[in-house]
N, C-alpha and C positions, 0 to 999 in steps of 0.2 A: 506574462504568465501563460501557461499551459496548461488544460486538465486533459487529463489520461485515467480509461477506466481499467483497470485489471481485474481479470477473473482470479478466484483465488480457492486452490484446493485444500484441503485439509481442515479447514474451518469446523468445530463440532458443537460452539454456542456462542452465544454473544461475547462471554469475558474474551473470546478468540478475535474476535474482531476491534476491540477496546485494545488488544495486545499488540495487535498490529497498526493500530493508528496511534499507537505510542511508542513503537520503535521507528514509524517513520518520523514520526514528528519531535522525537527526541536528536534526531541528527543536525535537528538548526538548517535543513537543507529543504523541507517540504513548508508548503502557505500553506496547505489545508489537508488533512485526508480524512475522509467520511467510508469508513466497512460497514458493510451490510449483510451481516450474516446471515438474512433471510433471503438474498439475492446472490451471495457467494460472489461477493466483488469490492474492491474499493476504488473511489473517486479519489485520484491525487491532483492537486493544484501544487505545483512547482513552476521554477523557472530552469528552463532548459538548459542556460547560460551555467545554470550551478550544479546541477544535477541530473544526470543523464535516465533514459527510461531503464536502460540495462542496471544501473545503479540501485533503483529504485526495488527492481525486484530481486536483486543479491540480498535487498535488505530484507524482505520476506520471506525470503528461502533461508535468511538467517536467523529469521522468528520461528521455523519451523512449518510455514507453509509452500504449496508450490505456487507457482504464478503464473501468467501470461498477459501478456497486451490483448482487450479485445477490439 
């Protein structure tokens, strides 16, 4: 397993960050993600073997926010 932290734009309250730890985590592809809307990041726990870091933030740009690796 891997954790990767991602900065994350667009974020504007917490249901935002609930939103996004539920599209990651509804793919069956992520062990853990923890948002932080008060830090404007989330901690993903995945296996790299299933899911790639590029992957990962297609999925949050597909929730509507931007992302990057920090």
């Amino acid at each position: 397993m891997q954790k990767k932290i991602f900065k994350i734009i667009g974020m504007h309250c917490v249901t935002c960050s609930i939103n996004i730890d539920g599209e990651l985590e509804d793919t069956g592809k992520i062990q853990e993600s923890k948002t932080s809307y008060a830090k404007q990041q989330t901690e993903v726990t995945f296996n790299p073997k299933i899911i790639s870091v590029k992957e990962i933030i297609t999925i949050i740009k597909k929730a509507g926010y931007d992302a990057s690796i920090e």
